[in-house]
N, C-alpha and C positions, 0 to 999 in steps of 0.2 A: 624490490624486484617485482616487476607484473607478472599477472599469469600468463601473457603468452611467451615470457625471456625462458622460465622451469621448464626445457622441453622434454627433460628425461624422468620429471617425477611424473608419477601415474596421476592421470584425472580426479581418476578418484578422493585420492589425496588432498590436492591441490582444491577442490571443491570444499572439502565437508574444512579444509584449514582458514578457508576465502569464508566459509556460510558462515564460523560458531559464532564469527564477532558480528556478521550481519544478524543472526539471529538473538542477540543480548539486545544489540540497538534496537531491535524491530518489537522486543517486550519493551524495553524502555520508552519507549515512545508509544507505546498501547497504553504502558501504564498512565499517561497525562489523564487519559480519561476514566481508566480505569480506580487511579484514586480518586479521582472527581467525583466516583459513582461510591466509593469505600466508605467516604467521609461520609457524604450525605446521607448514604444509606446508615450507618450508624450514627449517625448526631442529629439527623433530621425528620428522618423516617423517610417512608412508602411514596406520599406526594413526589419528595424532593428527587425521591432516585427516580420515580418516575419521569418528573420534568426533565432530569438532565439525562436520563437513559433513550427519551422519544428523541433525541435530538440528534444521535450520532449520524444514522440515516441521511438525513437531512443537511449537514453540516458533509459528509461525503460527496453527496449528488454536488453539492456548488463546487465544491474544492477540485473534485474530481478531473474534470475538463482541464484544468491549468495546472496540478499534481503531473499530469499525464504529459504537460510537455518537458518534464526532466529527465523523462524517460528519452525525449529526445537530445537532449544536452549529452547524455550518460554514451548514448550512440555514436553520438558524432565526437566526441572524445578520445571513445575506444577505437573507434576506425581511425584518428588520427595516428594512437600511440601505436596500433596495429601495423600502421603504414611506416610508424620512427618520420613522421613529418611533425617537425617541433612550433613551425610558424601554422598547421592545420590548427593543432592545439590550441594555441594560443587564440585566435581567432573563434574556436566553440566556447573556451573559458568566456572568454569579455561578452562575447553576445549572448551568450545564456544567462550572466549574473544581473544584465542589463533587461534579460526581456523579465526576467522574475521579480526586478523590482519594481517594473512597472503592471506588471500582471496582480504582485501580493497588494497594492492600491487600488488597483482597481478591482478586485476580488472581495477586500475590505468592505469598501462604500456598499456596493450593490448586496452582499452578504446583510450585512449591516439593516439594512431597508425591507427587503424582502422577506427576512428569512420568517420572521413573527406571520405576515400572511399565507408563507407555506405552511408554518404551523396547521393554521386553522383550516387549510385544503386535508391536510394528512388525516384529520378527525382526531387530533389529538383533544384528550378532554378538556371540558371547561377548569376542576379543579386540578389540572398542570400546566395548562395554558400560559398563566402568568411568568411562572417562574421557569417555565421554557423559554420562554422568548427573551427573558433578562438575561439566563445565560448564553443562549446563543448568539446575541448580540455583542455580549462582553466577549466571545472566543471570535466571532470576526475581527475583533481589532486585534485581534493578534495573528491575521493572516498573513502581513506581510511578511511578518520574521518565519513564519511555516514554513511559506512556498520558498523564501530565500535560503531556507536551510536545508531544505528536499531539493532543493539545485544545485548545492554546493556538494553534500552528501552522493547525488548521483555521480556530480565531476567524477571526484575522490574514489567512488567505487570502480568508475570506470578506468581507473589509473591501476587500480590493487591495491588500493588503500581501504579495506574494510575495517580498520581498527577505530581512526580519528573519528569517523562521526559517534563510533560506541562513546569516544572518552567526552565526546561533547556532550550527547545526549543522558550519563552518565550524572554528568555535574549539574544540569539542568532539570531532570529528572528527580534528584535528591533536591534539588531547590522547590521543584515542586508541591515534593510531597510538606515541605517547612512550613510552607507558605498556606497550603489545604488546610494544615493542622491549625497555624496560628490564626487563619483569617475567620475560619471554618468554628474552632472552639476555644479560642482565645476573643479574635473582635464578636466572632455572632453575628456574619452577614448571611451565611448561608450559603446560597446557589450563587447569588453574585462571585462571594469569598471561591468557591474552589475555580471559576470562571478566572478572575484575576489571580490567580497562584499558577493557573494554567499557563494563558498570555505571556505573562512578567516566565518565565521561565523559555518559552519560548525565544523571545528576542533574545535570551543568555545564550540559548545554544545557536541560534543565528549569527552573535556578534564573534562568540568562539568563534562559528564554522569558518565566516570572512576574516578574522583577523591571523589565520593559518594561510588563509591563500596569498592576504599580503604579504608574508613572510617566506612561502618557501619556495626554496630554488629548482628552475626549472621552467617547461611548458606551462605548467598551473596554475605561475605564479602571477596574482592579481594586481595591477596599474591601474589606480582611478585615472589614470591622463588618455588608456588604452582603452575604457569604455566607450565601446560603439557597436553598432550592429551591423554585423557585416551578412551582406544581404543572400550570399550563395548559404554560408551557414545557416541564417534564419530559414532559408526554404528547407532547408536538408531538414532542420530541428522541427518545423513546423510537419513537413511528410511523415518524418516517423512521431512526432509528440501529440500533434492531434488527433490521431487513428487511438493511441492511445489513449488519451483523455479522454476522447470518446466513449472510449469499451469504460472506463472507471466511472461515467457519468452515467453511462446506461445500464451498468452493475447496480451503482447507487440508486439509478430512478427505480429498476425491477425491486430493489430494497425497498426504497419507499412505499413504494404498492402492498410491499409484505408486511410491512412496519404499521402501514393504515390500516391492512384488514388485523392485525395483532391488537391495535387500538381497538377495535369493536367489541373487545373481549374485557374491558376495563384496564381498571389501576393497576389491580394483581396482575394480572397475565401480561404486563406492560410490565411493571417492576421485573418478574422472574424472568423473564425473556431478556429485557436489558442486562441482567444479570449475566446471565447463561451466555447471551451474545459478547459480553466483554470476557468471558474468559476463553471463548470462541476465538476472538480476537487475540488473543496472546499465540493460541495454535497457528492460527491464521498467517501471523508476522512468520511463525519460527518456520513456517514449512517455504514461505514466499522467498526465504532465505538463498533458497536454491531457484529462485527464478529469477534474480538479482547477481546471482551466482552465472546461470548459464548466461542471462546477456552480455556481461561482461567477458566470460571466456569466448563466446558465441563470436563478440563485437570484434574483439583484437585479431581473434581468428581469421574473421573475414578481411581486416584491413589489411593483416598479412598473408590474404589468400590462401591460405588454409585449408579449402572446405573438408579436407579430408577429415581434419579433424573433430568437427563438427557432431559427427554420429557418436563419438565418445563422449562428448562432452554430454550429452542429451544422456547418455548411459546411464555414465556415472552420477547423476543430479538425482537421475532417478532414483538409485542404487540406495542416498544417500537418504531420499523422501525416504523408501522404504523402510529403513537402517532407523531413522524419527521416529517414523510411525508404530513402531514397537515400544520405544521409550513412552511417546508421549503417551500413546491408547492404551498402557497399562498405566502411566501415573494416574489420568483423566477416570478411569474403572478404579481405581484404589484412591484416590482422594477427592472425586471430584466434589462430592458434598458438602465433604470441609470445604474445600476451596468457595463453591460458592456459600456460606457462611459467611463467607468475610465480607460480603455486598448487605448481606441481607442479616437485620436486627433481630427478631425476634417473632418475625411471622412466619407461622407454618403453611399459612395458602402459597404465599410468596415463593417460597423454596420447595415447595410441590411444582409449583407453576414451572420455577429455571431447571429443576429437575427432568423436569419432562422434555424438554428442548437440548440438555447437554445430555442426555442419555442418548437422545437419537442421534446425535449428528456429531457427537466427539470420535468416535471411531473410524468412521467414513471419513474426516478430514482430510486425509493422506491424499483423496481422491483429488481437493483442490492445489495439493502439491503438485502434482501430476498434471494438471490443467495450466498452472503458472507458468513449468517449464517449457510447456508446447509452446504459450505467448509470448516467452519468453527468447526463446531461441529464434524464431518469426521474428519478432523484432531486434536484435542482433542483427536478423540476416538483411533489414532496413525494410523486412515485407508486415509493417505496421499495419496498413490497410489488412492488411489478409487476418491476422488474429484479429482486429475489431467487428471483422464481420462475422468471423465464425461465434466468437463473444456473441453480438445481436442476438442469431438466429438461434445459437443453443443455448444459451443462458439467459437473457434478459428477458427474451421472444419465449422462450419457454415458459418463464416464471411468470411473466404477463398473462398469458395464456390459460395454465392451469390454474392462477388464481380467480379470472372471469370466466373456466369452464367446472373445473372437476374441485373447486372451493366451494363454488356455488351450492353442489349439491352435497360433499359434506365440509358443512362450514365446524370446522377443528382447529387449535392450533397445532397439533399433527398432521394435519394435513397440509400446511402452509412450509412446515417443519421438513415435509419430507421432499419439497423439490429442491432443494441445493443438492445432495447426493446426484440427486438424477441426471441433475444440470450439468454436474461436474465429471462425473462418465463421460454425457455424450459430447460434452468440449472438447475435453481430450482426447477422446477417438478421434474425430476429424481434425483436431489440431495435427495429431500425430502422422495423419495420413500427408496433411498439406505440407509438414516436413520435409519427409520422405520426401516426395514430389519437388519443394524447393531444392535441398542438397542435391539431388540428381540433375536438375537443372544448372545449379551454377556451378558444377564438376563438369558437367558436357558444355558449359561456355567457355570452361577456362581450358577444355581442351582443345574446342576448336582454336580460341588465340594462341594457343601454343605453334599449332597447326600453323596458322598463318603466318606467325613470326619468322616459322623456318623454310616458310614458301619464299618469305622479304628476303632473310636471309643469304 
């Protein structure tokens, strides 16, 4: 049953029932890199985590742009199931599976080439230089099965199926970690080994994800004969997918910028940061839960004109962030040191260094809950442009800014530390205003058509 058939269970509900398993997938799939960083930091040392910790940055800004059009696949989906048009469906299905196999190719190659000379733009150091660029080259050949399984994943969410991508990501996931351990401290390749444990587990949860869509019954269901692109969906997916991509390319560039001046500070402060940033990253998936969440209630909503519904659904997400953020900002205050322990071997600069980064900014997080759902529900409403710009100006524009104004003068990693808080306030404020503004708007459109219908009438 989708979320928009439950009309009598509360939002609320129906949300935090739709996030828990979005939120299991969304660790599991942090973890890829997060054991990546587990292994090496413990069997490799300081260099290695550092190589493969400068990387993530950088490995986001490329992905980002083509990640962000499944956001559009997920939209045009939900607006079909929303509407009960079965041939809509069918129609987003084939052309989404189709542009993502040729996007994860050609994301590949150009990954592939480039990425070793953004390296050396970023100022990553000469002694991680190497064994950055080997891994990050070995993780773009594993882009096609990424992006085909972040399309598949989107379909599926936007049907109400939050559980299937958990059980993929799941089984791939545990393949991963097999694969780190035996490549890693059984052959002894190093950074390459958790690179290829990475990839090779990837395509597992890709080959899962499509060989479900061959199978089941319904709109969803995948026909190699029915691959084509159909040209009114491409535009629809492209309107709302590339605003998005955008806002995640220009998230990832304002990262990069932050990631560069982080590098000026050395190895240490590159290691504990990486650190720090990957269990960041676990907060990050679980609260985004609910931004994944409102699109999908947000989308059906709309396709069954709805809007009314709309202001609850934005509520209760919120309700649900906050309801998190107690959980999570007292486990992150009671374990977080152990926790990062488990990145870092045996250096005490190291774990000073992620310390000082997961202190500041583990409790604030709740704040980029809050930010997701505004973008989130924006694009639901198909107003993609609208959250990519507000994204520009307060978050990337910002973090631009204050690192070539007020870093300048004091150059800290505190002070690079403390613009995501501030970033993620002023998003959401204006997010939440442009809201308001939309729902109002497409309530007084749908009542003027009413109007008119019973003027025809």
């Amino acid at each position: 049953m989708t979320p928009a058939s439950k009309k009598r269970q509360p939002y609320f509900k129906k949300i935090i029932l739709f996030a828990l398993p979005l939120m299991l997938t969304g660790v599991i799939q942090t973890l890829y890199n997060a054991v990546d960083l587990m292994v090496v930091g413990k069997f490799e040392g300081e260099v290695a985590l550092a190589a493969v910790g400068s990387t993530g940055s950088l490995t986001n800004l490329i992905l980002g742009l083509f990640m962000g059009l499944s956001v559009g696949a997920g939209v045009c989906v939900a607006h079909g199931i929303g509407a009960k048009d079965d041939e809509d469906v069918q129609k987003s299905v084939h052309t989404s599976i189709l542009v993502a196999l040729i996007l994860g190719v050609f994301v590949s190659v150009i990954g592939f080439f480039i990425a070793p000379q953004l390296l050396k733009l970023m100022g990553t150091p000469d002694d991680v230089l190497q064994s950055a660029s080997l891994y990050v080259r070995i993780i773009f050949m594993g882009t096609p099965a990424s992006i085909m399984y972040n399309y598949v994943a989107a379909i599926l969410r936007a049907s109400g199926d939050s559980k299937r991508p958990l059980i993929f990501l799941t089984v791939s996931g545990l393949a991963n970690v097999f694969l780190n351990l035996l490549l890693v401290v059984g052959v002894g390749i190093g950074v390459a080994g958790v690179a290829i444990g990475t990839i090779v587990s990837q395509f597992i949860s890709a080959l899962m994800a499509l060989l479900y869509l061959r199978n089941v019954k319904g709109p969803l269901r995948l026909s190699l004969r029915k691959l084509s692109i159909d040209k009114a969906k491409l535009k629809k997916l492209l309107l709302i997918g590339i605003p998005s991509g955008i806002q995640g390319t220009l998230f990832s560039f304002s990262n990069v910028i932050l990631q560069s001046s982080i590098n000026s500070f050395g190895k240490i402060v590159i290691a504990g940061s990486a650190a720090a940033a990957n269990v960041e990253g676990i907060y990050y998936v679980i609260y985004r839960a609910f931004y994944d969440s409102t699109l999908t209630f947000v989308g059906q909503s709309v396709g069954a004109k709805k809007f009314g519904d709309i202001k609850r659904i934005v509520g209760a997400s919120i309700a649900g962030v906050l309801l998190t953020a107690v959980v999570m900002s007292s486990a992150g205050f009671l374990f977080g040191e152990h926790i990062l322990k488990l990145y870092i071997s045996d250096s005490v600069e190291v774990l000073a260094a992620a310390s000082t980064r997961f202190n500041m900014l583990i409790i604030p997080y709740f704040l980029c809950g809050i930010m997701e759902i505004m973008s989130g529900t924006l694009r639901g409403m198909g107003r993609s442009v609208s959250a990519a710009v507000i994204s520009l100006i307060f978050a990337c524009g910002f973090r631009v800014v204050w690192i070539y104004t007020v870093f300048k003068v004091i150059a800290t990693p505190q002070c690079i530390y403390v613009t995501y808080p501030i970033s993620w306030i002023m998003t959401a404020a204006v997010g939440a205003i442009f809201v308001i503004f939309a729902v109002k708007k497409e309530k007084r459109s749908q009542a003027i058509q009413v109007l008119e219908d019973i003027q025809i009438d």
